[in-house]
ROKOLFI-683589 format. One record per residue (C-alpha): residue number from 1; x, y, z. Coordinates in steps of 0.02 Angstrom, whole numbers. Example, Ala and Ser with C-alpha at 12.3 -4.5 7.8 and 13.67 -1.06 7.14 Angstrom:
BEGIN
<r 1; <615; -225; 390>>;
<r 2; <684; -53; 357>>;
end
This chain:
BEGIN
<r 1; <-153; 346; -1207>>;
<r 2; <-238; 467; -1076>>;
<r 3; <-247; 313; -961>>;
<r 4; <-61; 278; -983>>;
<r 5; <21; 449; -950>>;
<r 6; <-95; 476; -798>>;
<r 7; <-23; 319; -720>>;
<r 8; <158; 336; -757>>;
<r 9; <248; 402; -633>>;
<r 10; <383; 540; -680>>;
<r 11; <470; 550; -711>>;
<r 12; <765; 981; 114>>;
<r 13; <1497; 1342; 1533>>;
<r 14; <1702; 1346; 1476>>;
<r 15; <1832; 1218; 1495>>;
<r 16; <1888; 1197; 1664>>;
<r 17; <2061; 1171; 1618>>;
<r 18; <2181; 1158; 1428>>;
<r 19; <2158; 954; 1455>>;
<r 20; <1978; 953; 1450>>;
<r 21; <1988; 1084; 1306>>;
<r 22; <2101; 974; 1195>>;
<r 23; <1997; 813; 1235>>;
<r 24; <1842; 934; 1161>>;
<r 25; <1925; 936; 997>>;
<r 26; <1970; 798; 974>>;
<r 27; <1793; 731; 1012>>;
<r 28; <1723; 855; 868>>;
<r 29; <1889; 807; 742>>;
<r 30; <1805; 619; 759>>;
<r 31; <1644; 647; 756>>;
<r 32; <1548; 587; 612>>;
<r 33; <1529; 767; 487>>;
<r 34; <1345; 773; 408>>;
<r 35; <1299; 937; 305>>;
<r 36; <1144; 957; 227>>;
<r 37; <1253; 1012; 44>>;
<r 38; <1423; 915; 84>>;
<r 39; <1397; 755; 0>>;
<r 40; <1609; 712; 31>>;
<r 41; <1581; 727; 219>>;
<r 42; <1625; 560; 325>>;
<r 43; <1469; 443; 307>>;
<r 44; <1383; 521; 174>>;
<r 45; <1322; 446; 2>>;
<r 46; <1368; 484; -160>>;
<r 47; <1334; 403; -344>>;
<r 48; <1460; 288; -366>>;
<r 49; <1411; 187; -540>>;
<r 50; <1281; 183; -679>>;
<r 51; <1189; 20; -748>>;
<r 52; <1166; 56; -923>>;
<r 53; <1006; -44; -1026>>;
<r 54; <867; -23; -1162>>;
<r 55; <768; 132; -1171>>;
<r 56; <587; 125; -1088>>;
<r 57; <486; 211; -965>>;
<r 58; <481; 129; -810>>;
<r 59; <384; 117; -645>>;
<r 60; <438; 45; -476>>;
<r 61; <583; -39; -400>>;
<r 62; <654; -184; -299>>;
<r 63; <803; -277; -229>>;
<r 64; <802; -471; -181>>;
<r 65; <945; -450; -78>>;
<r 66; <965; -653; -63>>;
<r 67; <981; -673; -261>>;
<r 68; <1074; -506; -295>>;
<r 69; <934; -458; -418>>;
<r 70; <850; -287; -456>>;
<r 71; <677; -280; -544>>;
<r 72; <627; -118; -617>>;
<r 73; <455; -109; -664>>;
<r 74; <435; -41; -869>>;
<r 75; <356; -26; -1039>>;
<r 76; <392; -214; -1095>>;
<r 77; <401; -291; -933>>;
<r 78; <504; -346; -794>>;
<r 79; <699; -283; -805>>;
<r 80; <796; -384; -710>>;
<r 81; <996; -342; -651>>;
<r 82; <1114; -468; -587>>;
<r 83; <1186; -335; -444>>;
<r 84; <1375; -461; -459>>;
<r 85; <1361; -502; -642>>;
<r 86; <1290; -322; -712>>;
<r 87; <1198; -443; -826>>;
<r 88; <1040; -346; -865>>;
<r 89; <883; -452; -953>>;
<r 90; <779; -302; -1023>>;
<r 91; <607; -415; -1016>>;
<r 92; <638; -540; -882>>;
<r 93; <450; -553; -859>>;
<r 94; <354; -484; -1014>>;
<r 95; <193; -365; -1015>>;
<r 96; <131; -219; -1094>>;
<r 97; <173; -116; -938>>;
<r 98; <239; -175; -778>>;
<r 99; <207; -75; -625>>;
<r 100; <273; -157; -453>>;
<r 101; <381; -298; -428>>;
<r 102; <389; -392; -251>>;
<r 103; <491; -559; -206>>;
<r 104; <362; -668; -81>>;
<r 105; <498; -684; 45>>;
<r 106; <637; -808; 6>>;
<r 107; <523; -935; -91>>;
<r 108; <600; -903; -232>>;
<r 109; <441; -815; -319>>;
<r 110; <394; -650; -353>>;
<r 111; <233; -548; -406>>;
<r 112; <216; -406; -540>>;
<r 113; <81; -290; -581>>;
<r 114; <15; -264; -766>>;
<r 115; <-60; -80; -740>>;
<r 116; <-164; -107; -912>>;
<r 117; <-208; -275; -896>>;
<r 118; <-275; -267; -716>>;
<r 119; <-199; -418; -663>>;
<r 120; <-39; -478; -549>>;
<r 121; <76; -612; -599>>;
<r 122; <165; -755; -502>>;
<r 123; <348; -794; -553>>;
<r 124; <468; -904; -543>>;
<r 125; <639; -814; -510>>;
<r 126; <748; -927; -562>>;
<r 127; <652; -925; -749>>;
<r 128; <545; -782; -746>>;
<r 129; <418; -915; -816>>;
<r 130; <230; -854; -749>>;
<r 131; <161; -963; -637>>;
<r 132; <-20; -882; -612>>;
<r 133; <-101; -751; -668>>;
<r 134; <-233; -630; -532>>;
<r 135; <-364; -531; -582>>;
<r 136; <-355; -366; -467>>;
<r 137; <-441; -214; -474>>;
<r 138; <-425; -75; -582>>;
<r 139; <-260; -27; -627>>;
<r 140; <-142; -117; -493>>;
<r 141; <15; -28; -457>>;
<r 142; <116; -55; -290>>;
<r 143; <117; -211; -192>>;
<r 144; <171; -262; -9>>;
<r 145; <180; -423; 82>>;
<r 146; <108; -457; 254>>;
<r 147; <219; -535; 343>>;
<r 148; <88; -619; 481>>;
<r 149; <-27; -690; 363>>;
<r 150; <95; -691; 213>>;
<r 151; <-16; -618; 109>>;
<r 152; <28; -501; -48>>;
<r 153; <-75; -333; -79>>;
<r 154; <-103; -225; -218>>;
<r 155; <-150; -46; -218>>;
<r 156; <-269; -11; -354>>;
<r 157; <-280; 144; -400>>;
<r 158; <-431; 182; -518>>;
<r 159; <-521; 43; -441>>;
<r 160; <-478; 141; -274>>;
<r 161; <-469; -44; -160>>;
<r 162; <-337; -153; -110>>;
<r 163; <-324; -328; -184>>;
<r 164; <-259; -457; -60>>;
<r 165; <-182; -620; -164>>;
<r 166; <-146; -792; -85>>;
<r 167; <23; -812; -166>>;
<r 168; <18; -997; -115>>;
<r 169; <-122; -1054; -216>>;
<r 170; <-119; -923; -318>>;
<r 171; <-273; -835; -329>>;
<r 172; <-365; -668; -243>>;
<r 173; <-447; -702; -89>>;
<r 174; <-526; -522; -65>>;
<r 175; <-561; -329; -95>>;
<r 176; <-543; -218; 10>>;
<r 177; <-620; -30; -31>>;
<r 178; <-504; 118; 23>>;
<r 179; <-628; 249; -17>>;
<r 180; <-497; 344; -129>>;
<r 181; <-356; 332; -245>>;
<r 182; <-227; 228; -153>>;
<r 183; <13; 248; -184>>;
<r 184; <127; 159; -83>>;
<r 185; <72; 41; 45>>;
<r 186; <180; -15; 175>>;
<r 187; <164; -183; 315>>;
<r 188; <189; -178; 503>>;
<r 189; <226; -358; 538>>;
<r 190; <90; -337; 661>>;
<r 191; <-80; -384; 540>>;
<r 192; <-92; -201; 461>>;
<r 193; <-48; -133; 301>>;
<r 194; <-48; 82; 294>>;
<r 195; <-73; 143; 120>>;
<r 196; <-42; 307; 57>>;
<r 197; <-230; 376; -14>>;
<r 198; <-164; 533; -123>>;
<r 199; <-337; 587; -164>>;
<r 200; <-387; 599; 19>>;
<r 201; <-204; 651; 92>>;
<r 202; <-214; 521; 213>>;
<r 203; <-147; 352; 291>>;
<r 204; <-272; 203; 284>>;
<r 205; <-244; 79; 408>>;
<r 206; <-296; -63; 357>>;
<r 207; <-309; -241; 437>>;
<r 208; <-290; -356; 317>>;
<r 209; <-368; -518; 419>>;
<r 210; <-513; -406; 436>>;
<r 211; <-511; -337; 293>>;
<r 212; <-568; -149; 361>>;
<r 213; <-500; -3; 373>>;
<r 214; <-461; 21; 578>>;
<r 215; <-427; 231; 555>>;
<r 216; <-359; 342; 441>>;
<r 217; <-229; 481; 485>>;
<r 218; <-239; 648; 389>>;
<r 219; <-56; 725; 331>>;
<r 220; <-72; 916; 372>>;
<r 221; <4; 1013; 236>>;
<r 222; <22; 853; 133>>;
<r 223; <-25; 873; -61>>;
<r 224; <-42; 717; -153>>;
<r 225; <39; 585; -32>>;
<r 226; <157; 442; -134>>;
<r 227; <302; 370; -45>>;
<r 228; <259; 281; 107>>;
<r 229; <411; 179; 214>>;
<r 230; <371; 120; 391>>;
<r 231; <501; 117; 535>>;
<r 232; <454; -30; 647>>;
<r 233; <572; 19; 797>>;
<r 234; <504; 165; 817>>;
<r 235; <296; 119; 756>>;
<r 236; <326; 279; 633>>;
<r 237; <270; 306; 460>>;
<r 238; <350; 414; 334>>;
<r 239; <255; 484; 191>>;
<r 240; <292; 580; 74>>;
<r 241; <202; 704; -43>>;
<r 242; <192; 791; -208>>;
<r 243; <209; 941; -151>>;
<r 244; <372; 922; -58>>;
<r 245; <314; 877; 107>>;
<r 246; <378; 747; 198>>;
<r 247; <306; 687; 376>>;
<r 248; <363; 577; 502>>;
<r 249; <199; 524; 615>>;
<r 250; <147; 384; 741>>;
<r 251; <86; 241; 652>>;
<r 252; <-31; 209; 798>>;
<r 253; <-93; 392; 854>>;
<r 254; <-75; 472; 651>>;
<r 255; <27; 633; 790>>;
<r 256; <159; 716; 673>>;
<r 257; <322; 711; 744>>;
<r 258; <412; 808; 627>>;
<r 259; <375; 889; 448>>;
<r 260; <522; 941; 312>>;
<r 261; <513; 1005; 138>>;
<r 262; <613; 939; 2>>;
<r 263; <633; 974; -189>>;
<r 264; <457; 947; -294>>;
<r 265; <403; 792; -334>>;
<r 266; <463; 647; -236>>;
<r 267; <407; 464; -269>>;
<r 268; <477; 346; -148>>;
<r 269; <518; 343; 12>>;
<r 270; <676; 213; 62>>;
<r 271; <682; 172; 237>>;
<r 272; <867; 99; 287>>;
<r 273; <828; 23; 471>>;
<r 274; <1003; -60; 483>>;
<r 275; <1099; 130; 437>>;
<r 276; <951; 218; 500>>;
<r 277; <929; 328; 327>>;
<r 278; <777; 380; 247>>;
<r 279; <794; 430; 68>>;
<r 280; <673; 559; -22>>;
<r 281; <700; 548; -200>>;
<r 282; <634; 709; -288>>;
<r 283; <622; 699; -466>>;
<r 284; <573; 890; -524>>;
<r 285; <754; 956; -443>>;
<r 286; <848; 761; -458>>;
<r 287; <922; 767; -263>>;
<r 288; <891; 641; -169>>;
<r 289; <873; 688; 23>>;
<r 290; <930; 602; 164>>;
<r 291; <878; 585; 333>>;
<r 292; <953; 533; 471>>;
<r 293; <832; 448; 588>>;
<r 294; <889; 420; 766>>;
<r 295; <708; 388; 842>>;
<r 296; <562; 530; 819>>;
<r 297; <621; 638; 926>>;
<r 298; <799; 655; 819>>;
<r 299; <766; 668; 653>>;
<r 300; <892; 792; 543>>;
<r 301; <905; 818; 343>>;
<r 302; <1094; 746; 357>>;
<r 303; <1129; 770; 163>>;
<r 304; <1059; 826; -13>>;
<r 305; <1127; 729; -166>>;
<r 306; <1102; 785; -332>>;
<r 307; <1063; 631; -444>>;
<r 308; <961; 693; -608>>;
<r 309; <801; 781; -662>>;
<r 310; <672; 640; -668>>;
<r 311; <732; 531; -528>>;
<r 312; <604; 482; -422>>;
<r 313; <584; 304; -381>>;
<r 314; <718; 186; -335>>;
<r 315; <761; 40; -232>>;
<r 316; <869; -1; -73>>;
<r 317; <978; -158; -48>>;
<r 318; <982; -178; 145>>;
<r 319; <1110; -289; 172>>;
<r 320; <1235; -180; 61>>;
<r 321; <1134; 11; 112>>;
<r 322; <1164; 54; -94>>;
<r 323; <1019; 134; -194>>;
<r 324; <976; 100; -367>>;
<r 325; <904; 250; -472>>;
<r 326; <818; 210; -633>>;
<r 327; <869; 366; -727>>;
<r 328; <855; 450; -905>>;
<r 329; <846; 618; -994>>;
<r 330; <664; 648; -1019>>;
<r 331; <578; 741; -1185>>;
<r 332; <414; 838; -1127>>;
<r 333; <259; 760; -1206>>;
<r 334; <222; 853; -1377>>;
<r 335; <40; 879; -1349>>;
<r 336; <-81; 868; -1202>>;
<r 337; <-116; 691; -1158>>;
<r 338; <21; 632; -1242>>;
<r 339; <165; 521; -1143>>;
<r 340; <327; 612; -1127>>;
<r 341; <474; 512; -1195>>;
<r 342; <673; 481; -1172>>;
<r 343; <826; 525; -1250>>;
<r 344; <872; 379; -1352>>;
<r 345; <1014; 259; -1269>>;
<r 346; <1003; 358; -1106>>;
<r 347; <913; 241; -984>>;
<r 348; <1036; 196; -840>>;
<r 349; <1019; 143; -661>>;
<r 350; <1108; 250; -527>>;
<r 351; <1208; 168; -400>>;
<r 352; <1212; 273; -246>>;
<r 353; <1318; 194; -100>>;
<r 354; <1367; 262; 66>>;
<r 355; <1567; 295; 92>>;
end
């Protein structure tokens, strides 16, 4: 029981004449409005639906945008959500305790890792019938595929290495030691694969045909870094931290561009690169903060959304720019080292779209 609750996640000169004046206003009337508290102002997002389903703790999220599908990681195994239908399949995939979920492109598989078991599974999405089963390190937990080599990863976390799965045939083809606890990891298209190492509050870089680690980046007032999204048109990494940090550096120098500070506790970080949004999901306040990311240089907090205590983690559809927020009301644990626990009948998923 010790093991479990430590790896459950839980759950910022004058006009020259009255013509130029008027065009002026009109110019500010139409420009978009962003406020850092005015969630109704033009473009900004607010939570526009709940998914309601079984009670059970749950980990990470995903979208296959092609299939409409969400996968929530949980207690029980892989949740599934038809996004048209609202059709929800509680164990779509079942395990003692799912962590990550991950569609292998548009093959119409997907991989899952069993935090307890120490393994990753293949599946079939049509089915959700297991196709293979990996042995990984200790205690896998979030997953990322490389687009060059098409590989899948796993982030171990007590076994403090990287797992790197064939999801062709199947099978592991290498470990790769990180030299601390490893969170999100996140691909570059490019070969490398940056992870997240929270005990080390640093960025790995890791080449995954290599299979090294090129450099690591430190995160300067970081505590604990989790969330980790990377924007490939501008080669920058966002990461952020337990503490509330949240940095936005280059992925190839590790130079900070520009640090904020959001509510306690954030998970995830969702990068939007079609809307140009970064979303900070802090789960000890439940507000969600959003950036707006022009390039590095133009970076601004453009809204704060309240959500609900707990919310964390989540997942982005990018061809629709909605979130979904697993969500419930939370009961403390009763007794050190015990898991805390959830109002009965009050898991949901939060729909968050923009207007």
């Amino acid at each position: 029981m010790a093991i479990l609750a430590r790896i459950v996640r839980w759950f910022p000169p004058k006009p020259r004449s009255a013509a130029v004046a008027l065009i002026g206003c009109i110019l500010a009337i139409a420009a978009p409005a962003f406020s850092r508290d005015a969630p109704n102002a033009r473009g900004a997002y607010r939570v526009v639906d709940s998914i309601s389903a079984p009670n059970a703790l749950w980990d990470l999220a995903t979208v296959n945008p092609q299939r409409h599908r969400l996968y929530v990681g949980r207690v029980g195994g892989v949740l599934a959500v038809d996004l048209q239908t609202r059709a929800v399949t509680p164990a779509f995939v079942p395990s003692a305790f799912v962590h990550g979920v991950l569609p292998i492109g548009d093959s119409g598989r997907a991989v899952a890792t069993n935090g307890l078991a120490g393994t990753a599974v293949i599946f079939d999405e049509a089915t959700g019938q297991v196709l293979s089963t990996i042995p990984t390190g200790k205690d896998p937990d979030a997953l990322a595929v490389e687009p060059r080599s098409g590989l899948v990863v796993t982030t171990n976390k007590q076994g403090a290495d990287l797992t790197v799965i064939d999801p062709v045939a199947g099978v592991g083809t290498a470990s790769i030691p990180l030299g601390g606890e490893p969170d999100f990891p996140a691909a570059d298209g490019r070969g490398l694969v940056y992870v997240n190492i929270n005990s080390r509050n640093e960025i790995a870089a890791v080449d995954i045909a290599a299979r090294t680690v090129l450099r690591r980046m430190a995160l300067p007032g970081c505590e604990g870094p989790t969330g980790l999204a990377y924007d490939a048109a501008d080669y920058m990494l966002i990461s952020a931290c337990d503490n509330g940090a949240v940095l936005f550096l280059d992925a190839e120098t590790g130079r900070v561009a520009r640090t904020f500070h959001v509510g306690a506790g954030p998970d995830a970080v969702l990068f939007d690169a079609a809307r140009r949004r970064a979303f900070v999901p802090s789960g000890s306040d439940g507000v969600v903060t959003i950036f707006s990311v022009r390039d590095r240089r133009h970076i601004t907090i453009s809204q704060r959304l309240a959500t609900q205590v707990g919310v964390r983690l989540g997942a982005l559809d990018p061809l629709t720019g909605r979130l979904y927020l697993p969500a419930a009301q939370i009961v403390p644990p009763k007794a050190p080292g015990q898991l805390k626990s959830l109002v009965p009948d009050t898991f949901r998923i939060l729909v968050v779209a923009p207007d």
